[in-house]
N, C-alpha and C positions, 0 to 999 in steps of 0.2 A: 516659673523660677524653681526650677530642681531641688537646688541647695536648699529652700525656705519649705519645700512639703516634704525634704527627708527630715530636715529641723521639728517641724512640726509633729511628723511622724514619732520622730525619738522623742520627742518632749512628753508625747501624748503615752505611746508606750511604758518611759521610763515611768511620769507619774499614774499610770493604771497597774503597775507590778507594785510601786510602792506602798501605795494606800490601798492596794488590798491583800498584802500582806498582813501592814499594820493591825487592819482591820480583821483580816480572815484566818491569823494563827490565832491570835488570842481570841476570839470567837468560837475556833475548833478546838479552842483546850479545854475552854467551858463544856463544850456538848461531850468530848469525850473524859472527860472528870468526873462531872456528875449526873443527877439521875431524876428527873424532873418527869409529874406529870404531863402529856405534850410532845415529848421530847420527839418523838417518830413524828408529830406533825408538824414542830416546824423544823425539821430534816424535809421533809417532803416541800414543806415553802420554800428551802433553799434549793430545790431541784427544781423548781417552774423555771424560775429566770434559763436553766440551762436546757429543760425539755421543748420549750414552748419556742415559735418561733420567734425571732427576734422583733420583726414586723408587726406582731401584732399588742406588745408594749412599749415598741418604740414608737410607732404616735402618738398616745396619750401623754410617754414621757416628751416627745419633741413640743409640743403641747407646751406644758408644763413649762420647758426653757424656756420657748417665746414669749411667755405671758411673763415669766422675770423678766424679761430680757438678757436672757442669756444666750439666744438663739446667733449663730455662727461665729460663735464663740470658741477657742479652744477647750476655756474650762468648761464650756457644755459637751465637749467632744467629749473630755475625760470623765465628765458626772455619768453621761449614756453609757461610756464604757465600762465604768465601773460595776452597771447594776448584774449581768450576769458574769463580771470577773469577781466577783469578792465571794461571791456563793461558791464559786467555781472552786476557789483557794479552800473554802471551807471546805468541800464535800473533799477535796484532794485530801485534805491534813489532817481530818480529823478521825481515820484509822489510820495514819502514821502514828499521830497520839496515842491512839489509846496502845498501838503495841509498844509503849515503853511503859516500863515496870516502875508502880508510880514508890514502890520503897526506893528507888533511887531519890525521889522527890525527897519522901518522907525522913529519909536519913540525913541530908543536908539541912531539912528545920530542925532535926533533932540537935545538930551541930551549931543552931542558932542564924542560918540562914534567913533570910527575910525572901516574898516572894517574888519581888525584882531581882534578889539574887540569884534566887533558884532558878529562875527563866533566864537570868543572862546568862549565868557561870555554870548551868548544868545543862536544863531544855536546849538553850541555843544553839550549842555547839551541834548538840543527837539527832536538831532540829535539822540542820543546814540542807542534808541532801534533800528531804522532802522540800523544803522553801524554795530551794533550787530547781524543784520539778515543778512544783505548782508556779515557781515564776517564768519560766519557760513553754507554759504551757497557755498562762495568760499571754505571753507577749505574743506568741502563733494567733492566740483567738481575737487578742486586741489591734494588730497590725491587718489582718485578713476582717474584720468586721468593719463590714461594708452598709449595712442595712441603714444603724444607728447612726453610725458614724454622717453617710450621707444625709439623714434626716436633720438635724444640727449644725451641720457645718457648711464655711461658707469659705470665699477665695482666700480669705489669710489661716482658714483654720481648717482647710482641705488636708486629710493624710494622704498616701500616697495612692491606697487604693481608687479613693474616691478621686482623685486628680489624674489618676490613669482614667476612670468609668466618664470623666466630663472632658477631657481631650475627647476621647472616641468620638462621644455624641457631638461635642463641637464642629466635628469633623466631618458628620453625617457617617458615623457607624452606628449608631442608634435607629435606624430605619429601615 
């Protein structure tokens, strides 16, 4: 059924761009803000999920689903997805961050701003185009990941890739 793995597909997409946004600007405003011992090594933790191939933590994560039973699961499609899309948004955003000049921050607390404010009614807005890249760049890597995807997923939580790779084989193109 066509209609139900592009459904699935979009569902899985749209929630893999959203929670790691959520996740991965306010994550990247921390790193490029402040100044912590570490801070270069866990930059480098958040570059495994993206260096590394995906196969070789997505079994231990597929793993991991099964024994919840989360295994062919949608929301396990989107949990695998998320692990190297949320680092991904990170390492995207957090030198867009830091090139904004953080007196612009500073001058709206001086105006008695709060810092929900300042992230909605100032950051937000400066934010937009970078979000917009790093969401665009998740949905290419989350719609095209195949590895993860197929290790968790099953006939009702197939995306599309993985539903194109299991007709083939169906079909004897696998051989």
């Amino acid at each position: 059924d066509l209609t139900h793995i592009i459904g699935v597909t979009l569902l899985v997409a749209v929630a893999v761009i959203v929670v790691s946004i959520v996740i991965g600007v306010p994550a990247s405003y921390v790193l490029a803000r402040t100044s912590f011992p570490g801070k270069n090594l866990v930059m480098l933790l958040f570059l495994l999920p993206i260096l590394i191939p995906p196969i070789t933590f997505g079994i231990p994560l597929a793993t991991v689903m099964y024994n919840f039973g989360l295994g062919r699961t949608v929301l396990a499609v989107i949990l695998v997805n998320l692990v190297p899309s949320v680092p991904f948004v990170i390492i995207t955003m957090t030198p867009f961050i830091e090139q904004i000049n953080p007196s612009i921050e500073n001058a709206a607390r001086m105006c008695g701003a709060s810092t929900a404010r300042v992230f909605t009614r100032i950051l937000a807005p400066i934010l937009i185009p970078g979000i917009l890249a790093a969401s665009i760049l998740v949905l290419v890597r989350t719609v095209g990941m195949f590895d993860l995807t197929f290790l968790v997923s099953g006939p009702s939580s197939d995306t599309l890739v993985v539903a194109i790779y299991r007709a083939m084989t169906s079909a004897g193109g696998g051989e």
